[in-house]
C-alpha positions as CSV (number, residue, x, y, z in Angstrom):
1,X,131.4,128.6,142.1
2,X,133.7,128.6,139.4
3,X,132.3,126.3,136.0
4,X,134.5,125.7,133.5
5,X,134.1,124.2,130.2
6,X,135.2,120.9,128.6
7,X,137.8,123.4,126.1
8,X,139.5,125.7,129.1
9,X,139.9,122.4,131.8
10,X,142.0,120.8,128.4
11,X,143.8,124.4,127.4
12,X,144.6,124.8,131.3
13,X,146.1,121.5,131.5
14,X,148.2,121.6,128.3
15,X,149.5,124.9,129.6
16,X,150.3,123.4,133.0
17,X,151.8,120.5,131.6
18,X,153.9,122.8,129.1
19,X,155.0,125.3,131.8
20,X,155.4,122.6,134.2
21,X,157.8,120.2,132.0
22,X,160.4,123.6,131.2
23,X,160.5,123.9,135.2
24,X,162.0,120.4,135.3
25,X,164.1,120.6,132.6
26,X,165.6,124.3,133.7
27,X,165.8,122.8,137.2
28,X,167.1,119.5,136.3
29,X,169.0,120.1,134.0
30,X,171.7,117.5,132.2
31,X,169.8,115.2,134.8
32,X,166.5,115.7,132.9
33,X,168.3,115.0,129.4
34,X,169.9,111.6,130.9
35,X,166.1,110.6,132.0
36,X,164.4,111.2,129.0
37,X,167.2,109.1,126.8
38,X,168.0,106.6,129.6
39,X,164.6,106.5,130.9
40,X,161.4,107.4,128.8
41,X,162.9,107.1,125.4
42,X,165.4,104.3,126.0
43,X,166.7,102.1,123.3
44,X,164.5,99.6,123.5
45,X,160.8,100.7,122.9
46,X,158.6,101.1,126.6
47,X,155.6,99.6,126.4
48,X,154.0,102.6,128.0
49,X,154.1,104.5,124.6
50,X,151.1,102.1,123.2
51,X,149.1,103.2,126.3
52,X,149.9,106.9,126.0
53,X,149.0,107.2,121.8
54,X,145.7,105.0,122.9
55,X,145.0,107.4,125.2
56,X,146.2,110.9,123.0
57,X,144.2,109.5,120.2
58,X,140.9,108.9,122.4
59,X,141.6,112.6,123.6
60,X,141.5,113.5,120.1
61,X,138.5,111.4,118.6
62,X,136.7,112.9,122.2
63,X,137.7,116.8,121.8
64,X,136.3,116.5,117.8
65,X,133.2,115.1,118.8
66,X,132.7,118.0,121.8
67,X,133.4,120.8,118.7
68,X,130.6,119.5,117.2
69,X,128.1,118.2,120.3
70,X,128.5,121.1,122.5
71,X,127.8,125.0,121.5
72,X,131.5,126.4,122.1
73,X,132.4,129.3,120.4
74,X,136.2,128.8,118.5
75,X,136.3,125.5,120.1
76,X,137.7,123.9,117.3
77,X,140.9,125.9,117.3
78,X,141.8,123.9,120.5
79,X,140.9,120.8,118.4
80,X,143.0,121.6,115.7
81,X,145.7,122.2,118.1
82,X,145.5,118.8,119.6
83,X,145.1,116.8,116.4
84,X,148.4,118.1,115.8
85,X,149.9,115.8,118.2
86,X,148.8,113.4,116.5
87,X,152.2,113.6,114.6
88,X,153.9,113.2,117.6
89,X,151.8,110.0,118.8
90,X,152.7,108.6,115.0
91,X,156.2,109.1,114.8
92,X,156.5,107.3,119.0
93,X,154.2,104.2,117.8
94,X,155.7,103.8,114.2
95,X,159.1,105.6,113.9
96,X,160.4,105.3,117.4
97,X,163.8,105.1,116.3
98,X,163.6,108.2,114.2
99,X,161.6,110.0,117.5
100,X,164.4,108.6,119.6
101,X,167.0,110.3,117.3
102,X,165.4,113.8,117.1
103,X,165.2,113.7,120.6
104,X,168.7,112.9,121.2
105,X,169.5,115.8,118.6
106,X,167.5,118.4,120.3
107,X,169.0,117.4,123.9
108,X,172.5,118.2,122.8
109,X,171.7,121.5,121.2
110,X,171.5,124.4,123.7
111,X,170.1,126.6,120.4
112,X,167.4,124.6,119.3
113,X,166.6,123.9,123.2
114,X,166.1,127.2,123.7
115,X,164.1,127.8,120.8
116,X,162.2,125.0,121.6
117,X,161.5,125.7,125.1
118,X,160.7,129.5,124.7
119,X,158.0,128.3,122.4
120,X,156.3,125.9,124.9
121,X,156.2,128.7,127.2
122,X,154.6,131.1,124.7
123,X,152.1,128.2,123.5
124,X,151.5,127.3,126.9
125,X,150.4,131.3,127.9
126,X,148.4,131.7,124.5
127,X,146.5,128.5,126.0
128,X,145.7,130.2,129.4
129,X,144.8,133.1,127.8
130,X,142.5,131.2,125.4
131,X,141.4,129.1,128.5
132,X,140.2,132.9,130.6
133,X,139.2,135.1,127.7
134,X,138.2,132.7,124.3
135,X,136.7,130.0,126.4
């Protein structure tokens, strides 16, 4: 039986989540970019973003203290890697509007799209490969 650790289940995850947003916003397309303005980033500010930076800041307070609590070699690079969304959970709870405007930005250019989603897809395949071989 196949045991995994506390740092691959949460590098496999992140990957599959990375990999698996690109395939709906390849497949998708101008739909996906009308969602995420009309839908989960409207105007107004969803009260599902309070929920989701509760629960990305538990994830972080949680993956520091398993660094330190359980005997993981290079654990802490996955930590560090997931504090960093931190930003992200910041700028949705306290500068939504300025989020909400980057977003927007970023939808509308096909450059910085593509730069953008090339590297989730390499971040997301250095996480599997942490999750299989550093892990």
């Amino acid at each position: 039986m196949l045991e995994m650790n506390y740092f691959q289940i949460i590098s496999l995850f992140w990957a599959a989540l990375g990999i698996g947003s690109r395939l709906l916003m390849f497949t998708f397309g101008e739909r996906w970019n009308n969602w995420e303005l009309e839908n989960a980033y409207r105007k107004e500010k969803p009260k599902w973003i309070y929920l989701v930076g509760a629960l990305g800041l538990l994830l972080i307070i949680y993956t520091w203290y398993s660094v330190f609590v359980y005997p993981v070699a290079y654990s802490w690079i996955i930590a560090l890697l997931i504090s960093l969304t931190g930003v992200k959970i910041f700028m949705l709870m306290f500068q939504y509007n300025k989020f909400r405007t980057f977003v927007a930005m970023m939808l509308k250019d096909k450059n910085k799209m593509r730069l953008l989603n090339g590297s989730v897809v390499v971040f997301s395949f250095t996480c599997i490969t942490m999750a299989l071989f550093l892990y």
